[in-house]
C-alpha positions in Angstrom: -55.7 -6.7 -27.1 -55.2 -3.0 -26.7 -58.9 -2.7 -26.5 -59.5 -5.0 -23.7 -57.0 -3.4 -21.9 -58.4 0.6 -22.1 -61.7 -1.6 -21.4 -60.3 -3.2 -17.7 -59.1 0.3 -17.2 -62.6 1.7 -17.1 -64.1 -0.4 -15.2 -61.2 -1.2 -12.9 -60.5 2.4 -12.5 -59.6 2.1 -8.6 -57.5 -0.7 -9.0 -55.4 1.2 -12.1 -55.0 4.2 -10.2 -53.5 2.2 -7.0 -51.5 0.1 -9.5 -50.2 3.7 -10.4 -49.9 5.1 -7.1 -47.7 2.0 -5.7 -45.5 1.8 -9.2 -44.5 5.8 -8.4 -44.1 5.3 -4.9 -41.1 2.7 -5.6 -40.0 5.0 -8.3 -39.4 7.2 -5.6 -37.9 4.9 -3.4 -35.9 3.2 -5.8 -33.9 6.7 -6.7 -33.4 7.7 -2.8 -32.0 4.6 -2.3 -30.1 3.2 -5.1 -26.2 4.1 -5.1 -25.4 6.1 -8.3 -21.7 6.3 -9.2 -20.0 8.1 -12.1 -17.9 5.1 -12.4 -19.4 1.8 -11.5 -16.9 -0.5 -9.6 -17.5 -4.1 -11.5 -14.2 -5.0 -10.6 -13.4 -8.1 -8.9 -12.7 -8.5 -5.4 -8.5 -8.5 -5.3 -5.7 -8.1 -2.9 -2.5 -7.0 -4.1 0.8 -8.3 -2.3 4.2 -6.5 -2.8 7.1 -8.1 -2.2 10.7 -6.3 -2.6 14.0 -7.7 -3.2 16.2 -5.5 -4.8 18.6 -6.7 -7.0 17.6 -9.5 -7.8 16.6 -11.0 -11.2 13.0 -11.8 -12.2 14.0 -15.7 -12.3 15.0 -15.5 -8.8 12.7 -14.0 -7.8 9.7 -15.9 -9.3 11.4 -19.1 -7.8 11.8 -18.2 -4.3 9.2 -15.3 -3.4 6.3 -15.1 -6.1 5.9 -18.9 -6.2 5.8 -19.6 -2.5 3.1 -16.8 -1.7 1.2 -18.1 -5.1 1.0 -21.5 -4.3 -0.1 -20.9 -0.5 -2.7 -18.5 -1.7 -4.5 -21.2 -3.8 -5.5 -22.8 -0.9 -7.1 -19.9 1.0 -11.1 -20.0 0.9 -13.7 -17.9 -1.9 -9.8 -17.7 -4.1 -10.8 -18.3 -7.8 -7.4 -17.3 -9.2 -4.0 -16.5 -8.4 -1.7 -14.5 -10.7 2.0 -13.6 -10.0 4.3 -11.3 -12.1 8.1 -11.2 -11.0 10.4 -8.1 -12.4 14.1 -6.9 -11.5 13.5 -6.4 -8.1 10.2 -6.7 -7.5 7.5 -9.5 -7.1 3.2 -8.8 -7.6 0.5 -11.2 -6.7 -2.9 -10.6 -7.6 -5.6 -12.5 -5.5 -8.8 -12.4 -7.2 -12.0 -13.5 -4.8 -15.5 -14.6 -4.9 -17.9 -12.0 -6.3 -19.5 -10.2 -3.5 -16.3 -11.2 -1.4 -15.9 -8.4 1.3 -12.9 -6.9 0.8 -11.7 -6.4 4.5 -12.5 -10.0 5.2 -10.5 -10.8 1.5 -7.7 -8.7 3.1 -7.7 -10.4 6.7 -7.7 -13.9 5.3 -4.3 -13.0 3.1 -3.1 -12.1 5.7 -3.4 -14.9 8.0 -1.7 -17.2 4.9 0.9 -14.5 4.3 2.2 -15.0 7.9 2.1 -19.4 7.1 4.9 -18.7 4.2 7.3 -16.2 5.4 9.1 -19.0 6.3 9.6 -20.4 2.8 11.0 -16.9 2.0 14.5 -15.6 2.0 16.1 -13.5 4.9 15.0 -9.9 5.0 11.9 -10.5 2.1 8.8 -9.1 4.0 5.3 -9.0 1.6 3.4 -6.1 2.1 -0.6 -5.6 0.9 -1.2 -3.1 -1.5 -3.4 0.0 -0.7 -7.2 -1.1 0.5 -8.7 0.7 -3.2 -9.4 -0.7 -6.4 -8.5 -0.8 -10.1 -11.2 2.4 -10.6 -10.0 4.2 -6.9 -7.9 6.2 -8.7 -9.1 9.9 -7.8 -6.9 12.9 -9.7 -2.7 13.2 -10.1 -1.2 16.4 -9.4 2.1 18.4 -9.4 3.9 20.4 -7.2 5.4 22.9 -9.5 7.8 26.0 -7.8 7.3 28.6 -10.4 9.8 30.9 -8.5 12.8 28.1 -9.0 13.5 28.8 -5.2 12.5 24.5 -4.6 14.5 22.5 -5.9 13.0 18.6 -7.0 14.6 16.9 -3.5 12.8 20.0 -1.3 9.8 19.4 -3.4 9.4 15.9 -2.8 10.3 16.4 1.0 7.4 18.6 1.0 5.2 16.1 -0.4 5.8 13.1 1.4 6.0 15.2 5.0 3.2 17.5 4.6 0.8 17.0 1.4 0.4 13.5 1.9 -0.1 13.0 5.0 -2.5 15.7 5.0 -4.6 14.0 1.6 -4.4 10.6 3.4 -6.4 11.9 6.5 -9.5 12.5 4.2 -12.1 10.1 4.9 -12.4 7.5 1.4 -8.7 8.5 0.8 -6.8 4.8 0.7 -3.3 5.9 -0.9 -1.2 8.6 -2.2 1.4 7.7 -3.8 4.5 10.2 -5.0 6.3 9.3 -7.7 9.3 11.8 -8.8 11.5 14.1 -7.7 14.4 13.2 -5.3 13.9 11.6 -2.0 16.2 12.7 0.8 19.1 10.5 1.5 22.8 10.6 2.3 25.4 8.4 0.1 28.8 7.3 1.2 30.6 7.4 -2.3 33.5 4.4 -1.7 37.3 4.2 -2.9 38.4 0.9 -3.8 41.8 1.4 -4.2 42.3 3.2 -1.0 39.9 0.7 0.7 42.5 -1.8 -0.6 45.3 0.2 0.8 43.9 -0.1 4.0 43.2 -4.1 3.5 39.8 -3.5 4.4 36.4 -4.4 2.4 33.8 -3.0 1.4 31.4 -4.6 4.6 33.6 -3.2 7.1 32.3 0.4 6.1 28.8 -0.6 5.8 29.0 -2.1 9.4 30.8 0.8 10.5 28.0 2.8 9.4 25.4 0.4 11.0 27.1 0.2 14.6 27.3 3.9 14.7 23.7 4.8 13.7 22.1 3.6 16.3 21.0 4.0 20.5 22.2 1.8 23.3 20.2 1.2 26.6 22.7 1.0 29.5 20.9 0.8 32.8 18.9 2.6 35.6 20.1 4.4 38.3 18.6 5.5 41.3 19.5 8.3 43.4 17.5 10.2 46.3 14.6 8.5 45.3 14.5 9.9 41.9 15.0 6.7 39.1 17.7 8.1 35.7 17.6 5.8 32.8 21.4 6.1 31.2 21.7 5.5 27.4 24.2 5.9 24.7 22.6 8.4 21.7 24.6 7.5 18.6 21.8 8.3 15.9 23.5 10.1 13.4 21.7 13.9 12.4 24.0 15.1 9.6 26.8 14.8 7.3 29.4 16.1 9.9 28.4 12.8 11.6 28.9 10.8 9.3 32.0 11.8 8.1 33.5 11.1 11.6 33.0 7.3 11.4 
């Protein structure tokens, strides 16, 4: 066999070397064109969808938020499977798609069913998609770290979430960056009962209080000499002294 084949080769010798010649020439093709990656995506095609409700229990929440979206994701085209996970709090479902699904159409068609079962939801209960990346997106994880103690963790954080990330997420291929720890800035109204019972009042009443007064009002426009002034209440509170005058 071998010897018939060295044989075709000498008399064919024209034929071999274009053979050659067109078997190198999509060698070279083949490595300027095929996509190389460190780390292959073979993931599936998914869309994540968050949906919070917080404090509530997982058996609550699987009856009245991760069901719903499950069973009306079943029925949206290229779905294989479905998978929902409820937790103290929080609900996750995982829509796995047709290999070689595109992702953004994946995304557009959840969507579009997301917006059919918000009505089978409770009041307030608004599922969000998770970041457009996938299970091998993940880049690198980093710490801000203040070795002159000057920072403390709620500054830190402030400075992540205001300036680092929002700097990182306008890098093109960048999907998400999510902070986790530290302290994120927020003011607390620590309650009395027994004085709020002294005062026959419940524990709404300041949380309303607190709502009414954080907040602008549009009044009207008025018009004088030609020139048109818009007149509106400003009642945003900026600090604690505000909010210890409610």
């Amino acid at each position: 066999m071998i010897a018939r084949v060295i044989d075709f080769s000498a008399r064919n010798r024209f034929l071999v070397f274009l053979l050659v010649f067109a078997l190198s020439s999509w060698g070279v093709w083949a490595i300027r064109n095929t996509p190389l990656d460190a780390i292959p995506d073979l993931s599936d095609t998914q869309v994540i969808i968050f949906t919070g409700w917080e404090g509530r229990s997982p058996d609550l929440i699987e009856d009245q938020v991760t069901y719903p979206i499950t069973s009306t994701l079943l029925a949206a085209p290229k779905v294989q499977v479905v998978r929902g996970f409820s937790f103290l709090g929080a609900s996750f479902v995982y829509a796995i798609f047709q290999e070689g699904t595109d992702i953004y159409w994946a995304r557009s068609r959840v969507l579009e069913y997301l917006q059919a079962v918000k009505d089978k939801l409770p009041a307030g209960v608004n599922p969000v998609l998770g970041p457009d990346a996938t299970s091998v997106g993940w880049g690198f994880s980093y710490a801000l770290v203040d070795e002159t103690g000057r920072q403390n963790l709620a500054e830190l954080r402030s400075l992540q979430d205001w300036n680092i990330k929002l700097a990182l997420e306008s890098v093109p291929g960048v999907s998400q960056v999510a902070s986790i720890g530290g302290f994120v800035r927020q003011y607390q109204v620590s309650i009395d009962p027994s004085r709020l019972q002294a005062y026959n009042l419940p524990i709404t009443a300041v949380m309303e209080a607190i709502r009414q007064s954080n907040k602008d009002v549009e009044g009207r426009v008025l018009e004088f000499s030609g020139v048109e002034y818009m007149v509106r209440g400003r009642g945003y509170l900026k600090g604690l002294a505000d909010l210890e005058n409610i």
